[in-house]
C-alpha positions in Angstrom: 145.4 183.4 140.3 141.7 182.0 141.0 142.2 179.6 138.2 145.8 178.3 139.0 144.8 177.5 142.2 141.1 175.6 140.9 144.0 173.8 138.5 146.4 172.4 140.9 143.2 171.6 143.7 142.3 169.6 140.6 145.6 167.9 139.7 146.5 167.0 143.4 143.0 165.7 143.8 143.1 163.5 141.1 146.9 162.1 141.2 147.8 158.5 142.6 150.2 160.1 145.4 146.4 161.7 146.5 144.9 158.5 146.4 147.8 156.3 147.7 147.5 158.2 150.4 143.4 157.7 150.6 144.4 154.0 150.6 146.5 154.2 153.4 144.1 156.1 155.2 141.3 153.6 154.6 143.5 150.7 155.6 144.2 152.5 158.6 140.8 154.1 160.1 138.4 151.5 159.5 140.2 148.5 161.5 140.1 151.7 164.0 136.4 152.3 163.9 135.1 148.8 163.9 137.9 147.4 166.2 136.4 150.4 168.9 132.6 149.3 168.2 133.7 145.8 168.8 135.2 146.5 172.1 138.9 145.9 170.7 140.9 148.7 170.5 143.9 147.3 170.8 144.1 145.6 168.4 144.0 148.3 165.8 147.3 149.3 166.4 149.0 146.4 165.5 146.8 146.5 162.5 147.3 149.6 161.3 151.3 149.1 161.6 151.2 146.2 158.9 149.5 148.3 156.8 151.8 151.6 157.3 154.8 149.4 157.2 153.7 147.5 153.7 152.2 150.7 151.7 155.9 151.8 150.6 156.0 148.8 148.3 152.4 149.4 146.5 153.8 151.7 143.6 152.6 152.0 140.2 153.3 148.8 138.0 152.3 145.2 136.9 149.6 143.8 139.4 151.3 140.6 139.4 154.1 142.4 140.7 152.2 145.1 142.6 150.7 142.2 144.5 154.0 140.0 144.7 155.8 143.1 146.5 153.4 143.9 149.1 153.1 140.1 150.1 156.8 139.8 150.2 157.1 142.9 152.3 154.4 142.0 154.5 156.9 138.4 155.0 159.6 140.5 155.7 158.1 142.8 158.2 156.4 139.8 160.4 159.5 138.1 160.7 161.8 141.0 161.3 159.3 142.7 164.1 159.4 138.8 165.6 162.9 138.3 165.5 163.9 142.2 167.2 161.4 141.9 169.8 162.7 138.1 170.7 166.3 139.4 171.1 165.9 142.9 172.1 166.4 141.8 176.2 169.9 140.2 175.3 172.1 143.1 173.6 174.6 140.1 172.9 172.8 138.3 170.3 170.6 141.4 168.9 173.7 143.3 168.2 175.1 140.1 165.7 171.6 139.9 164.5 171.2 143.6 163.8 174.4 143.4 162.1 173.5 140.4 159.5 169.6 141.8 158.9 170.5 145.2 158.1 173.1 144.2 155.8 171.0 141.4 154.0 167.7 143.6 153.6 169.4 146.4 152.5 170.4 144.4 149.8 167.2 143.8 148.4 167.7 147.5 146.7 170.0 145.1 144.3 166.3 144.5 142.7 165.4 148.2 141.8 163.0 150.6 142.5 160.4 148.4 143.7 163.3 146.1 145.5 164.4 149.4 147.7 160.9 150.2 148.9 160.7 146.6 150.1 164.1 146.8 151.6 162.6 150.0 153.6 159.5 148.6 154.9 162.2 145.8 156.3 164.3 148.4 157.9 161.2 150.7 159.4 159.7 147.1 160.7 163.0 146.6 162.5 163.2 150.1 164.0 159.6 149.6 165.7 160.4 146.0 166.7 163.5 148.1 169.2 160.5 150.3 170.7 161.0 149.4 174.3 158.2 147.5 175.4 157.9 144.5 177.2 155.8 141.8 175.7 154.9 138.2 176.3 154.9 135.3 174.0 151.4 135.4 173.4 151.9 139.2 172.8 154.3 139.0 170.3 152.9 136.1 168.1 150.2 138.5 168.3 151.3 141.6 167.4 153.2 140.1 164.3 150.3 138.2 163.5 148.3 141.5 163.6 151.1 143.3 161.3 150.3 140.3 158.8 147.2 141.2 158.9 147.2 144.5 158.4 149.2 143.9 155.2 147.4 141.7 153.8 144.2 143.9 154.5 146.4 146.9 152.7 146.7 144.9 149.8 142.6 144.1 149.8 141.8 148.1 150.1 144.6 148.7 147.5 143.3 146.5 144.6 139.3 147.5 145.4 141.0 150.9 144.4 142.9 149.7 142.0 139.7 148.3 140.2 137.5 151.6 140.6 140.3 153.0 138.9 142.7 151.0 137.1 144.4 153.5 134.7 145.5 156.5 137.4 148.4 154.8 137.8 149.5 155.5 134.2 148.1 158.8 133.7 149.9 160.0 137.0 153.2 158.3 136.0 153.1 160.4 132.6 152.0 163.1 134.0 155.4 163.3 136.4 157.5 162.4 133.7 156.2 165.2 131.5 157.0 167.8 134.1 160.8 166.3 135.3 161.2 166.0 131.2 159.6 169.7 130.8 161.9 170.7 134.1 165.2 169.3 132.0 164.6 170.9 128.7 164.2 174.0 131.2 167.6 173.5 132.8 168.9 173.1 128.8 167.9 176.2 128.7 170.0 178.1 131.6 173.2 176.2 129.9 172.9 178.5 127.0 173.1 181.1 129.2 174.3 180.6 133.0 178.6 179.8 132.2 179.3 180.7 135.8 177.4 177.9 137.4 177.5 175.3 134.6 179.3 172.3 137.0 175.8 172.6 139.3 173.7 172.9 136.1 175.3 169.8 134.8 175.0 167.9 138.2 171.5 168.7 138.2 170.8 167.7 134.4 172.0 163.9 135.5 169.8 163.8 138.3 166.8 164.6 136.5 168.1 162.2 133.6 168.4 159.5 136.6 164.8 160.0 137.3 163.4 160.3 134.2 164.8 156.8 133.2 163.2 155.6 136.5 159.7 156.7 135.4 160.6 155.2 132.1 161.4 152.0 133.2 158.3 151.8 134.9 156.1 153.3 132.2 157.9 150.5 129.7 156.4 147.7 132.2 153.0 149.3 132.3 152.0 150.4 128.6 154.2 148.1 127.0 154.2 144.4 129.0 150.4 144.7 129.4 149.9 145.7 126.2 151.6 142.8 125.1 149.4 140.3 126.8 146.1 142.4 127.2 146.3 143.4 122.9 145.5 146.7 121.8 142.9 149.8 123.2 142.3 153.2 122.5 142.9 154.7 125.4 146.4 152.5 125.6 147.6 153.7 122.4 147.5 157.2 123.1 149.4 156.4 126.3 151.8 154.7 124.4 152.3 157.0 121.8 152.9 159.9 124.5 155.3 157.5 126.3 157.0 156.9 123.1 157.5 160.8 122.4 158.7 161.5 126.0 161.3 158.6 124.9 161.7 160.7 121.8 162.3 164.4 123.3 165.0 162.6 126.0 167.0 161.2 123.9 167.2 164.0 121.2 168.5 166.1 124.1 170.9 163.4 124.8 172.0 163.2 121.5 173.2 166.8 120.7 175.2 168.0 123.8 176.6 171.7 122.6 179.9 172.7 123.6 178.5 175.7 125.2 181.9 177.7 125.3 181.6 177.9 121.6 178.2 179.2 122.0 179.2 181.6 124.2 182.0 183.3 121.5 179.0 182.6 118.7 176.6 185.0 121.1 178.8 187.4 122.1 178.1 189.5 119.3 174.1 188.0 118.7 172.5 188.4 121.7 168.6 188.6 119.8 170.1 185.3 118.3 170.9 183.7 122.0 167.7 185.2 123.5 165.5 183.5 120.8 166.6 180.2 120.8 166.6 180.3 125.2 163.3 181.3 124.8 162.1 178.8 122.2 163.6 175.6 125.2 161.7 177.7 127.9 159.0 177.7 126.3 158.8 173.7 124.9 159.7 173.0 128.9 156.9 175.1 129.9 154.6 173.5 127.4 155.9 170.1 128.4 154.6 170.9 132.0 151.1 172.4 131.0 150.4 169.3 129.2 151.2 167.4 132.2 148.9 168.9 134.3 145.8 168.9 131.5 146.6 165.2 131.4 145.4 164.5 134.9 142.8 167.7 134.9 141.4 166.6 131.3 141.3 170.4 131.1 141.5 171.9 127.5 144.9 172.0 125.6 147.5 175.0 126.2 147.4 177.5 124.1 150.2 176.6 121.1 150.4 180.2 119.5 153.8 181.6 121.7 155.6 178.3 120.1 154.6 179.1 117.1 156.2 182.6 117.5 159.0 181.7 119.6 160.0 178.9 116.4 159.5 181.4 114.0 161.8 184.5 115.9 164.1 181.1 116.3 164.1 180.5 112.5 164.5 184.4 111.7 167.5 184.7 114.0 168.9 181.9 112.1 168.7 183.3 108.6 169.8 186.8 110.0 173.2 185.0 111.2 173.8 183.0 108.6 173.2 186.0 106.3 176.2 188.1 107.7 178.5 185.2 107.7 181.1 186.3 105.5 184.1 184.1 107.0 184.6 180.6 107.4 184.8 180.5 111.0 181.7 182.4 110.9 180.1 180.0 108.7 181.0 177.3 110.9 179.4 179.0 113.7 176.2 179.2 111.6 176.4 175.3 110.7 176.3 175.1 114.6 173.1 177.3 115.4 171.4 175.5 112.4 171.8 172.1 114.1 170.7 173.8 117.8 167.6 175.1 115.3 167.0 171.9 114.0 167.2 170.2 117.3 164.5 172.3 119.1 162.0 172.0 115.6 162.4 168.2 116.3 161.3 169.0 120.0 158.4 170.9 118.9 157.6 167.9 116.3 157.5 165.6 119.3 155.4 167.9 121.2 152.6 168.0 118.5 152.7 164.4 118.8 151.8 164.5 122.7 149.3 167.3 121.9 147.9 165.2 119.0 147.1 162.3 121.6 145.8 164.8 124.2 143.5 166.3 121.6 142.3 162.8 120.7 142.8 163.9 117.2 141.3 161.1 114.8 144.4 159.3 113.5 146.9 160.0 116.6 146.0 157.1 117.9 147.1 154.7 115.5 150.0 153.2 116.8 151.3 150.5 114.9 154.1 148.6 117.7 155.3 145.0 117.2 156.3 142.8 119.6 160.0 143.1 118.1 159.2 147.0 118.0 158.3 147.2 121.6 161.1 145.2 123.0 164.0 148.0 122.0 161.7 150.1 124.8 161.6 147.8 127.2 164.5 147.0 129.9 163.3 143.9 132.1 164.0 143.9 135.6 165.5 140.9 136.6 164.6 139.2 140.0 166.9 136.3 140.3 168.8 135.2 143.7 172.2 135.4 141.2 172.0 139.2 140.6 171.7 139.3 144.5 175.2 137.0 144.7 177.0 139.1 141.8 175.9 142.4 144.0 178.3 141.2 146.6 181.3 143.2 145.5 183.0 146.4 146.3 182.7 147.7 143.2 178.7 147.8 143.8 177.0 150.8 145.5 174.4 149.1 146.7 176.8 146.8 148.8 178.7 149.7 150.0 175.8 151.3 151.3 174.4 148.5 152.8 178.1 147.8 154.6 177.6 151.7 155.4 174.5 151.7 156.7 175.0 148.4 159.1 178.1 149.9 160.4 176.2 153.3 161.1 173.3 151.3 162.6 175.5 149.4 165.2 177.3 151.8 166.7 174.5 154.2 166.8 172.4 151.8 168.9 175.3 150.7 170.7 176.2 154.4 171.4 173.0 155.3 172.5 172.2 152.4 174.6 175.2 152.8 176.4 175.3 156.5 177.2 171.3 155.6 178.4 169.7 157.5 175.9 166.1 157.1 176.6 164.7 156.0 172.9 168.1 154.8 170.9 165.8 153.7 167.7 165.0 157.0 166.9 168.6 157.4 165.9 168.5 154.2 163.8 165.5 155.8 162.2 167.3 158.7 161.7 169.9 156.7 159.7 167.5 154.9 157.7 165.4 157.8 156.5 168.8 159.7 155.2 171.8 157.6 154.1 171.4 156.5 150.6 174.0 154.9 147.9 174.4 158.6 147.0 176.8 161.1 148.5 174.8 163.9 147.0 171.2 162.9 148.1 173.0 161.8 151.8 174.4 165.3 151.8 171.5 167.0 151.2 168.6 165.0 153.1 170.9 165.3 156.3 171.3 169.3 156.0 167.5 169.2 155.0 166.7 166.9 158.6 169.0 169.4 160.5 166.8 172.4 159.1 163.5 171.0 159.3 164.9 169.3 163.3 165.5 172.9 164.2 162.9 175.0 163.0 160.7 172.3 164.6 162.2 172.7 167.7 161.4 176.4 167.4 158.3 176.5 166.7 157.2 173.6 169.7 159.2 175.9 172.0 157.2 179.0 170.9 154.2 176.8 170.9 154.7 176.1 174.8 155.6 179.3 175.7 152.4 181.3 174.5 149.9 178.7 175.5 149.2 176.3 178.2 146.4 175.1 176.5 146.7 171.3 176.0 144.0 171.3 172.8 146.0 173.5 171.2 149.6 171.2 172.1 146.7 168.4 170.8 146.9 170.5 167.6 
């Protein structure tokens, strides 16, 4: 229990979200401290806005493209913050404007992963911009010129960290990918078993698919464009040879899809044979996991004995079956169970391979890629104003969200400033923070909001009614 606990201190500690969130923090406190010494407190705020409202965009990556994003977002959120705080007095020319900016910046999600974080810090900059507060001129060039700076001042504190440590980024990313791949051969496992809830197994398996070829994406662009320009190290081969496995186990899952009914009929009468081979994926998904924590912990290797006997109970089984298949459909069935057998020896081959790397093993690191090799791994993101243009159609999601969204946003804010709602942004905020192109992930952050809005709620109220003690509301 003791050692768990030390483990995942360790991992947590050591992971980019940890120090992204350092970052942030630095950014934030020491325009605080010094602005206070100086005599300028209020300054900081506007400060430490910029850099809240440009950190989304500073995710692992390219530092061309790492640097590109955050001065792109910091654009974005100067002159959306100017423009809402200009036309917030006249509700006849915000509500037009509204209408056009939400629309056009989320559109920037057209542009991927990177693309959509942009397109949020755009969104959360215009949400703050309808804070009612009156302001001057000279405010307001202020304040935006203070979000600017606070950006840009993000961007220093995030590439002094990104030089003290230049390779968490990587480690972190394989690290996550290793546990949402482990977590999917899991889930491979409950198919064999689980027929009554298949449909929401098989929902499930696509989402984790969908974000496992998001951390791929991004892994291709780190281990395999820089490697391109930067030439070969040590340390990047073994990354790359990991990635490449991951790659590996994915699509060998992908590639042998069982019709699970017939498994069902084939087990009926084998349970032993059904139990072995569940336990064999368990255990590779497990494995996959460990290894993604001893990557960040640089902790010593999992123990590989209970693979080793879950392989061999898996081969066993096997022979056992196919021994008592007299008839032909029977022999069939065993043709079947030798290609699941053969499926989860390949996973285990490809999990050697990551172990091999981990272990530093003498020759695992020898990783002979090409140019023309590399390029069948990568998929390059494109960033022309074209794709933008050919994303204006029904028949993309990102439009239709964006049409959703700007609808949502303008009669929310109408609605609430009508009625004389008090703060109407925080139901634009609201909208921002849970629709997404997805019905599924819409669906479930807005009964997630509701829960967490409620038991919130709860526990303030309980907080007010025991105490009276304003340190303790401070709290």
């Amino acid at each position: 229990m003791v050692n768990n606990f030390k483990k995942s201190s360790i991992v947590f500690f050591k992971s980019s979200n940890f120090q992204k969130g350092l970052i942030l923090a630095v950014a934030i406190i020491i325009p605080v401290v010094l602005l206070n010494f100086s005599g300028h407190p209020e300054l900081s705020f506007s400060i430490g806005i910029g850099a809240l409202l440009n950190s989304p965009s500073d995710i692992p990556g390219s530092l061309k493209r790492r640097v590109n994003s955050i001065l792109i977002s910091t654009v974005l959120t100067m002159l959306v913050t100017l423009l809402v705080i200009l036309l917030k007095p006249y509700l006849a020319l915000l509500l037009p404007f509204l209408a056009v900016a939400v629309f056009s910046i989320a559109l920037i999600a057209t542009f991927g992963f990177r693309g959509a974080l942009i397109s949020f810090s755009g969104l959360l900059a215009l949400v703050l911009g309808l804070i009612d507060r009156d302001y001057t001129i000279s405010e307001i060039l202020k304040h935006v010129g203070l979000i600017g700076i606070g950006g840009l001042w993000y961007l220093v504190v995030s590439l002094i960290f990104y030089k003290i440590s230049p390779k968490k980024d990587e480690d972190e990313l394989l690290k996550d990918t290793l546990d949402l791949t482990g977590d999917y051969i899991l889930l491979r496992a409950e198919l064999l078993t689980e027929n009554k809830s298949r449909t929401k197994l098989h929902q499930e398996a696509l989402k984790l698919q969908s974000q496992i070829n998001e951390k791929h994406e991004t892994l291709r662009e780190l281990l395999l464009n820089v490697r391109k320009r930067s030439g070969r190290s040590h340390y990047d081969e073994k990354r790359l040879l990991i990635f490449i496995s991951m790659v590996d186990i994915l699509e060998l899952a992908l590639a042998n899809s069982w019709d699970y009914k017939k498994l069902d009929v084939m087990f009926a009468n084998h349970p032993q044979a059904e139990k072995s081979f569940k336990n064999l994926n368990i255990l590779i998904g497990n494995h996959l996991k460990q290894l993604g924590d001893t990557l960040i912990s640089k902790e010593k290797l999992p123990n590989k004995k209970e693979l080793i006997i879950a392989l061999e109970q898996a081969s066993k089984a096997l022979t056992e079956f196919i021994k008592n298949a007299n008839t032909a459909k029977e022999k069939d069935r065993a043709i079947l169970l030798k290609n699941l057998y053969d499926y989860q020896e390949k996973q285990i081959y490809e999990l050697r391979s990551i172990r091999r790397s981990l272990a530093n093993v003498k020759n695992a690191s020898r990783l002979s890629l090409h140019r023309k090799d590399a390029d069948q791994y990568i998929t390059h993101q494109e960033y022309r104003f074209s794709i933008l243009l050919e994303s204006l159609s029904f028949k993309s999601p990102i439009f239709r969200h964006a049409l959703r969204l700007t609808v949502a946003i303008l009669f929310a804010y109408l609605f609430g400033t009508v009625i004389g709602i008090k703060n109407p942004y925080w139901i634009v905020l609201t909208l921002i923070v849970i629709m997404r192109p997805n019905y599924g992930l819409t669906k479930e952050r807005s009964f997630n909001r509701v829960i967490g809005t409620v038991v919130g709620a709860l526990v303030a109220s309980a907080i007010i009614l025991l105490t009276q003690n304003v340190v303790v509301y401070a709290f």
